[in-house]
N, C-alpha and C positions, 0 to 999 in steps of 0.2 A: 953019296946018296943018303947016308946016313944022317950027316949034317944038316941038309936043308931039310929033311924029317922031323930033325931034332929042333930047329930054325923055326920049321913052320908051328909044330905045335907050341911052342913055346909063344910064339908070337899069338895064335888062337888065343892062350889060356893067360895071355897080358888082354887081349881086347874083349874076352869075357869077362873077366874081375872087372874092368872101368866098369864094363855096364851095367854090369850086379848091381841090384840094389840091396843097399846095406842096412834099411830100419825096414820090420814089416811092416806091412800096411796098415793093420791094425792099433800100431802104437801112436797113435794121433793124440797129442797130447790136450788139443781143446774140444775134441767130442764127447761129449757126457756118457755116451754107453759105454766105451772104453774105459772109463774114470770114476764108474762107480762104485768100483772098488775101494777109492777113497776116500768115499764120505764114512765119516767118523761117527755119526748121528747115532746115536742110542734108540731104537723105535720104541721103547717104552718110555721115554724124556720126550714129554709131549710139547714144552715150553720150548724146547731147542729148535723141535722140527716147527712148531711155528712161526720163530723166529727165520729159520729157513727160507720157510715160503715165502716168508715177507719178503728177505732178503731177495729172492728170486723176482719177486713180485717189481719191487723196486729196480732192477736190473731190467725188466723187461720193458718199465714204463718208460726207462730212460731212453732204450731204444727203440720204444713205440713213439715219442718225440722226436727224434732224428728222422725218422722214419717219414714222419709228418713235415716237420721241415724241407726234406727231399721231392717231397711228393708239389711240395706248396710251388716250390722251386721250378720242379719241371711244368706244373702247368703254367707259371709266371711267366715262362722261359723258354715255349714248348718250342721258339722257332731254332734255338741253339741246336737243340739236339736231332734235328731231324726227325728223318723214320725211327729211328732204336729212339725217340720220343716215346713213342705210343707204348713201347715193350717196357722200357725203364718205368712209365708212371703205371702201368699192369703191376707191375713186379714189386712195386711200393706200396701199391691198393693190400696186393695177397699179401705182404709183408706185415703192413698194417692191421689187416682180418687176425692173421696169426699171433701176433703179437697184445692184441685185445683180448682173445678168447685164453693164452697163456696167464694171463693176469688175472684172468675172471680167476681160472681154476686155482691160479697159486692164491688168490685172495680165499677163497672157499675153502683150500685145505687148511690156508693156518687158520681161520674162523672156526672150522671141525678141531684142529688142534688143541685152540684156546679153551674149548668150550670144553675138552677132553681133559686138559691141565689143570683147569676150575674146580671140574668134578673128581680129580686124585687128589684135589690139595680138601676140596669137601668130606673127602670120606677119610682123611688122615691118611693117603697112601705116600709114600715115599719112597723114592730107590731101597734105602735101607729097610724096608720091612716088606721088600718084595716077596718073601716067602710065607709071608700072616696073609689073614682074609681082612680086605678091606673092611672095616664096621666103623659104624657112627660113634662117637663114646658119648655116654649117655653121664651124668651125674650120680655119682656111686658105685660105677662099674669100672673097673682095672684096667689099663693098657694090657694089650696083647703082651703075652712075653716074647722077649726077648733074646738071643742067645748074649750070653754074657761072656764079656771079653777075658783069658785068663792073666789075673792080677799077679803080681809077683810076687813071692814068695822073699821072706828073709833069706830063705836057706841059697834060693839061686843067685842071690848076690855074692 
């Protein structure tokens, strides 16, 4: 009695582990909310994040053309596919809407970006004097100080 006790649960907790699943759900490695952890971007490096956008921007137009190629396809073509016809060319219409208004917005934010980049590189701002007040320098008047880097000394050599 003991053995087929011993038999069965062991056999349960071999057909539990197969069906475990072993990555949580979560860890999707091509979903952007899961991964934005990794963006690296500085939000004060206004040149980078617009670079970004573009970048994003560019990615989206490439597959807002595929998109359109598909679309061109199924109505060229509509006898091929049947009924799931009408759903595949829907589904490349919203694809296409999505993929338009994505581009709008990623074009608009590095536009905001550029235009934000302009105006740190106008007013003399720079990562390194992030802790001065941006000002204009006007002819006669001194650069913001500085903190000064400690020079070496004879003695610590």
């Amino acid at each position: 009695m003991k053995r087929t006790s011993f038999l069965l649960s062991g056999l349960m907790f071999m057909i539990l582990s197969a069906c475990a699943q072993m990555n949580p759900v979560g860890s999707v490695q091509n979903n952007e909310i899961h991964n934005t952890h990794r963006l690296t971007i500085d939000h004060s490096n206004h040149e980078s994040l617009a670079k970004y956008h573009e970048n994003i921007a560019k990615e989206m137009q490439t597959k807002l053309e595929k998109q359109k190629k598909r679309l061109q396809e199924y109505e060229d073509h509509s006898q091929y596919y049947g009924r799931k016809g009408l759903d595949l060319r829907s589904h490349a219409k919203a694809n296409i809407r999505y993929y338009e208004q994505s581009v709008k917005e990623n074009l608009k934010e590095a536009a905001t970006h550029s235009k934000t980049a302009k105006e740190q590189k106008a007013f003399n701002y720079t990562d390194a004097e992030r802790n001065t007040i941006p000002i204009q320098l006007k002819e006669g008047v001194s650069s913001p100080l500085k903190a000064k880097s400690p020079e070496k000394s004879e003695e610590s050599l």
